[in-house]
C-alpha positions as CSV (number, residue, x, y, z in Angstrom):
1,X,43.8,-6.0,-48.4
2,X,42.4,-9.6,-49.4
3,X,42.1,-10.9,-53.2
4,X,39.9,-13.2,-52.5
5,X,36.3,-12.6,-53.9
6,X,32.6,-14.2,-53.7
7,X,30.4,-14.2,-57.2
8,X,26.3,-14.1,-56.3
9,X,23.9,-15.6,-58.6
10,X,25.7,-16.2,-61.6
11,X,24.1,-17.0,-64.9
12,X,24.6,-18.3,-68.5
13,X,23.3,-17.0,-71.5
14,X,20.4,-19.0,-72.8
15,X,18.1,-18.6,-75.6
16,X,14.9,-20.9,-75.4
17,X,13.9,-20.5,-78.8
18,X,16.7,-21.9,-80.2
19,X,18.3,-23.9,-77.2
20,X,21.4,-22.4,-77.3
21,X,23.8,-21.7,-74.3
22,X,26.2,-19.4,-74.7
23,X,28.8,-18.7,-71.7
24,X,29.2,-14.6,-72.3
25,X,28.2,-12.7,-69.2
26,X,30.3,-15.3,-67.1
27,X,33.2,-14.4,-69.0
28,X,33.0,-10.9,-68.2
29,X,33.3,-12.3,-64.7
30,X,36.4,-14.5,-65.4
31,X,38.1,-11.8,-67.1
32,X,37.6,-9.3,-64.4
33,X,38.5,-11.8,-61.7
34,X,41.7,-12.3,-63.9
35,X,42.4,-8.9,-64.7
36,X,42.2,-8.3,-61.0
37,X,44.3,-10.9,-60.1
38,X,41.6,-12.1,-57.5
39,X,41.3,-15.3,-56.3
40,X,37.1,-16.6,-56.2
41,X,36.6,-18.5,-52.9
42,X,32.8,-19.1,-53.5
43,X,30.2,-18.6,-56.2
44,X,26.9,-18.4,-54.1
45,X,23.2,-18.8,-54.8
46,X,20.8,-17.5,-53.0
47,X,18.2,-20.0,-54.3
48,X,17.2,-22.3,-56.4
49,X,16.4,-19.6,-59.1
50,X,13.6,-20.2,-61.6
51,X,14.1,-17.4,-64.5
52,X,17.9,-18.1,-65.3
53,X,21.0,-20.9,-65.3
54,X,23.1,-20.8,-62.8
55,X,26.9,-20.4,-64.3
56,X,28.1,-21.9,-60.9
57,X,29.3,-25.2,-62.0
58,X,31.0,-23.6,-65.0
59,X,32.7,-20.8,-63.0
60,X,34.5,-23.6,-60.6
61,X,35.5,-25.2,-63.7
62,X,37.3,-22.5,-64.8
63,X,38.6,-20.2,-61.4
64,X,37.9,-22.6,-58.4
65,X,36.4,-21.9,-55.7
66,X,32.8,-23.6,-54.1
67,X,29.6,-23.0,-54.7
68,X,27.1,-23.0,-51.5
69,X,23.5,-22.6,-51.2
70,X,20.9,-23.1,-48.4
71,X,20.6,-26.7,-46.9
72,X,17.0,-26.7,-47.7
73,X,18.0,-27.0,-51.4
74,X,17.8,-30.8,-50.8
75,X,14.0,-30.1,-50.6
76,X,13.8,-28.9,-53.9
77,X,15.8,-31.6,-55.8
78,X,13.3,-34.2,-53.7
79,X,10.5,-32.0,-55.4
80,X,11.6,-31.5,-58.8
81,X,13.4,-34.7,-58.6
82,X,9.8,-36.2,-59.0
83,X,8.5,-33.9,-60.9
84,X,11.5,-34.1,-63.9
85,X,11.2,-38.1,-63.2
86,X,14.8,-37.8,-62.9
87,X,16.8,-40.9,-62.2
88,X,19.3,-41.3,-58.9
89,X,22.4,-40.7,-61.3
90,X,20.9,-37.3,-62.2
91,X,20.3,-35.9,-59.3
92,X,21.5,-37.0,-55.6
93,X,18.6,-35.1,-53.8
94,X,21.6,-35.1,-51.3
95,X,23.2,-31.7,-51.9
96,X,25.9,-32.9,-52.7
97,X,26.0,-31.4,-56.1
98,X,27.2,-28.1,-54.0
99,X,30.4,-27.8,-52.0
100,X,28.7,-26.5,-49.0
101,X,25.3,-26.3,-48.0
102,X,23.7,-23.2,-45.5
103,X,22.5,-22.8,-42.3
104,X,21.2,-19.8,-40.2
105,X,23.6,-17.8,-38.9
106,X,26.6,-19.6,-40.7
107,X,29.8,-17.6,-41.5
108,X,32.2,-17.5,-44.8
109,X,34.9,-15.3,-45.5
110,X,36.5,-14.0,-48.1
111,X,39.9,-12.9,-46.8
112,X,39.0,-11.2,-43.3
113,X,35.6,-10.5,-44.7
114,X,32.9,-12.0,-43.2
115,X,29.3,-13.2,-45.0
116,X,26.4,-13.8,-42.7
117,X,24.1,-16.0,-43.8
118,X,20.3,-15.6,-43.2
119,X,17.5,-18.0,-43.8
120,X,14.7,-16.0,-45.8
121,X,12.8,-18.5,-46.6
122,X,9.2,-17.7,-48.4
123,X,9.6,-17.3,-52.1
124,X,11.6,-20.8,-52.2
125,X,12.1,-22.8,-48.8
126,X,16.0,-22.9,-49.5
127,X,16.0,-18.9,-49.8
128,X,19.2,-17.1,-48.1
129,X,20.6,-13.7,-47.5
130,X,24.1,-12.9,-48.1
131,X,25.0,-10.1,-46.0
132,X,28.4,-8.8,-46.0
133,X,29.5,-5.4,-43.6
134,X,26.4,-3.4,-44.8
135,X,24.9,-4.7,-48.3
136,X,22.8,-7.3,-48.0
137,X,22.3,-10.1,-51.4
138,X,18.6,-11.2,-50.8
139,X,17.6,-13.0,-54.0
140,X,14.2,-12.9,-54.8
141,X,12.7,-11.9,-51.2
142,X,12.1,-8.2,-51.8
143,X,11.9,-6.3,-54.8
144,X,12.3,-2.6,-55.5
145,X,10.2,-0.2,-53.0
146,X,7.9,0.2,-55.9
147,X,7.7,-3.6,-57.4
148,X,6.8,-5.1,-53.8
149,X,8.1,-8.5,-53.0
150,X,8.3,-12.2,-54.6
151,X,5.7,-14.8,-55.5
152,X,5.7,-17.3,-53.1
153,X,3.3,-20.5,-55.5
154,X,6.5,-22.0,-55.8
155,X,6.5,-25.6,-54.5
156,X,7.9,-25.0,-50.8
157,X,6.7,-21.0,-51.1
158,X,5.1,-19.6,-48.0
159,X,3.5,-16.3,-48.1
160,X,3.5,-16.2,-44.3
161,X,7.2,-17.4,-44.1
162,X,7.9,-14.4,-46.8
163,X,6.9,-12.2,-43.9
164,X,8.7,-13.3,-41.4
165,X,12.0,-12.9,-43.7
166,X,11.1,-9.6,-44.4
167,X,10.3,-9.2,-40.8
168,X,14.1,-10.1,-40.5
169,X,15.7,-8.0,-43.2
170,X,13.8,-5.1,-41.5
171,X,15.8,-5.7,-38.0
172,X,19.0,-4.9,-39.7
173,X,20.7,-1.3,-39.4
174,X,18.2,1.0,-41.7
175,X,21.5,2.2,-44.0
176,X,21.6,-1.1,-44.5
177,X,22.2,-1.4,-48.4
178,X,19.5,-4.4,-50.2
179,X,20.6,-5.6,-53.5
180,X,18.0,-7.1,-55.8
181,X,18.3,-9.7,-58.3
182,X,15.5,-8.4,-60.5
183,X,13.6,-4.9,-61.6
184,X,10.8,-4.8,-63.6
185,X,11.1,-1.1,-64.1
186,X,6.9,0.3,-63.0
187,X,5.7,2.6,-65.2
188,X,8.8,2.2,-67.4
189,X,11.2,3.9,-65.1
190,X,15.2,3.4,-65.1
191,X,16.6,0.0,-63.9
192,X,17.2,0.4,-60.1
193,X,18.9,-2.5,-58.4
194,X,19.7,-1.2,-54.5
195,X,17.2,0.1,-51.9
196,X,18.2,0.5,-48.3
197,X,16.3,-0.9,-45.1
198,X,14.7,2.2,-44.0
199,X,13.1,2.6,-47.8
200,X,11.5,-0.6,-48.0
201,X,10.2,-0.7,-44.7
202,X,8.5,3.2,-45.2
203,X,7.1,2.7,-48.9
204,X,7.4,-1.1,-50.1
205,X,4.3,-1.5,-51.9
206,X,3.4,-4.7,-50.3
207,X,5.2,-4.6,-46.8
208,X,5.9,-1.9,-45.1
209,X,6.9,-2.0,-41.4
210,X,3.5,-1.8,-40.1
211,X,1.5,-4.3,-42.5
212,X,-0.1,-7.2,-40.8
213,X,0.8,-10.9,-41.3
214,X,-2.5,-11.2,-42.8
215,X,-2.9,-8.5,-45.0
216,X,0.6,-9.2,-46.3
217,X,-0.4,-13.0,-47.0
218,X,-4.3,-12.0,-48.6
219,X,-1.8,-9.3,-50.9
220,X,0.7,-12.6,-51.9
221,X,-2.4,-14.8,-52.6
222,X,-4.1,-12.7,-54.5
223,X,-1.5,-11.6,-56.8
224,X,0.2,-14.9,-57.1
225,X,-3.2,-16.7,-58.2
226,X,-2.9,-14.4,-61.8
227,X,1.2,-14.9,-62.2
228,X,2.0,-16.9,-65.2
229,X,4.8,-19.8,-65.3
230,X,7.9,-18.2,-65.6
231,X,9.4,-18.4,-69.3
232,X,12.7,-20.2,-68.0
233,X,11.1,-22.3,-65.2
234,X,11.8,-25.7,-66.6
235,X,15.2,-25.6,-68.2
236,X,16.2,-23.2,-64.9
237,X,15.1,-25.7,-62.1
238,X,16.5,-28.9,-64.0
239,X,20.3,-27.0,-64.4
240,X,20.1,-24.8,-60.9
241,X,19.4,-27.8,-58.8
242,X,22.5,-29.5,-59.8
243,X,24.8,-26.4,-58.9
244,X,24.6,-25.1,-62.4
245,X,25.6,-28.5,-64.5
246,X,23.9,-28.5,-67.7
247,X,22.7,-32.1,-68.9
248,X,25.1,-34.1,-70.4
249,X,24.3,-35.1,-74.2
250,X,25.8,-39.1,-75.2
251,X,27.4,-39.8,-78.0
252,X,24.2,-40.4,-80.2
253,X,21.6,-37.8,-78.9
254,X,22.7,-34.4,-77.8
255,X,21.5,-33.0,-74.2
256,X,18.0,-31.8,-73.7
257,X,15.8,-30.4,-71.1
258,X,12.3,-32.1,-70.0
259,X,8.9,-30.0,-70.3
260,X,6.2,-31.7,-68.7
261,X,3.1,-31.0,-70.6
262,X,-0.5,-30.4,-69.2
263,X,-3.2,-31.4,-70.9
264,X,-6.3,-29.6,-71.1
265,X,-9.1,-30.6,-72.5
266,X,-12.1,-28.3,-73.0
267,X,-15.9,-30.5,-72.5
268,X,-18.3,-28.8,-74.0
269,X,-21.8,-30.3,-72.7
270,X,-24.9,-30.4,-75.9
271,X,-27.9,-31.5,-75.3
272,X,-29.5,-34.3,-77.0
273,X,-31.4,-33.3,-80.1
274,X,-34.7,-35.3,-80.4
């Protein structure tokens, strides 16, 4: 039996009120790798996530191993790149912040373990599935049978690509276990994190087997039009991006992150008074 192990979607502990980052959960990782006496061989991301920071970079630093993402994460530095008016020491917009970057079809291993990788692109462009034997890691592409599936308003989102990822989870063996990164609990329920294949594709409350391409993408549209920013979107992009490296402070100013702010200005139109 191997020791080698694979960490998905890591994250730090950040408060946005206060700007403190705090490095907790990813101990709980170390330690468990340690206590195991495992070896990490990759820390993986499944995208580009936009509600938490990615531990990656500090999980190398302190147990090795190589953090890989999907290639198309080189479109998201050239976005944000621009958007964060970040210079070309901050960001390569190269990859090569990541150790290894992810095609279709691409194969990793932890000891005789194989990890398929599968381009679901739709709620980012640089969206993969990890799917190892039967569990399948798909980020942020489906949700609980009950929550539905992602937004897809991010810059390089595609309701119609969502669906064709979908389309491609639901060709894999129905026992086929999906793992979610979030659940937003409907109705106040218990947190679930796993569905399987066959439950999503009979009762997914926004794609079952049989909805149309169309219906599907009017559903995304729709919904996305009222979804507000998410609370951790600037700070998240500007750290997850570089592979989880947190910006580095200099020794007069400590580190920060950049907001961009939108200003808008309500006209009220009065008529002349004669």
């Amino acid at each position: 039996m191997s020791l080698q192990a694979t960490i998905i979607d890591s994250a730090l502990d950040y408060e946005s009120n206060s700007g403190n980052i705090t490095f907790d959960f990813a101990h709980t990782q170390i330690e468990f790798i340690k206590q195991h006496n495992l070896t990490l061989v990759w820390i993986l991301e499944t995208h580009a996530h936009a509600d938490h920071l990615s531990a990656a970079h500090y999980l190398r630093s302190q147990l090795g191993g190589k953090i890989a993402i999907g290639k198309y994460i080189i479109q998201a530095q050239q976005t944000f790149k621009d958007i964060f008016a970040l210079s070309d020491t901050e960001i390569s917009v190269s990859g090569k912040e990541f150790d290894q970057l992810l095609s279709h079809n691409d194969t990793l291993f932890i000891g005789d373990t194989a990890i398929k990788v599968i381009e679901t692109p739709g709620h980012t462009k640089d969206s993969v599935t990890y799917l190892i034997e039967d569990n399948a890691f798909i980020g942020d592409t489906l949700f609980m049978p009950d929550s539905g599936s992602a937004r897809c308003d991010f810059p390089g989102g595609a309701a119609s690509e969502l669906y064709q990822s979908v389309k491609r989870l639901y060709a894999l063996a129905d026992h086929t276990k999906l793992w979610m990164c979030h659940d937003y609990q409907p109705n106040g329920r218990q947190l679930q994190f796993q569905t399987t294949v066959a439950e999503s594709k009979l009762s997914n409350i926004h794609i079952t087997k049989d909805v149309s391409l169309d219906h599907f993408v009017s559903i995304r549209q729709t919904r996305d039009s009222k979804l507000a920013v998410p609370r951790l979107l600037y700070p998240a992009l500007q750290v997850n991006i570089k592979a989880g490296e947190l910006p580095q402070a200099d020794e007069h100013q400590p580190a920060f992150f950049k907001i961009p702010v939108h200003i808008l200005r309500h006209i009220v139109q009065t008529e002349d008074v004669k």
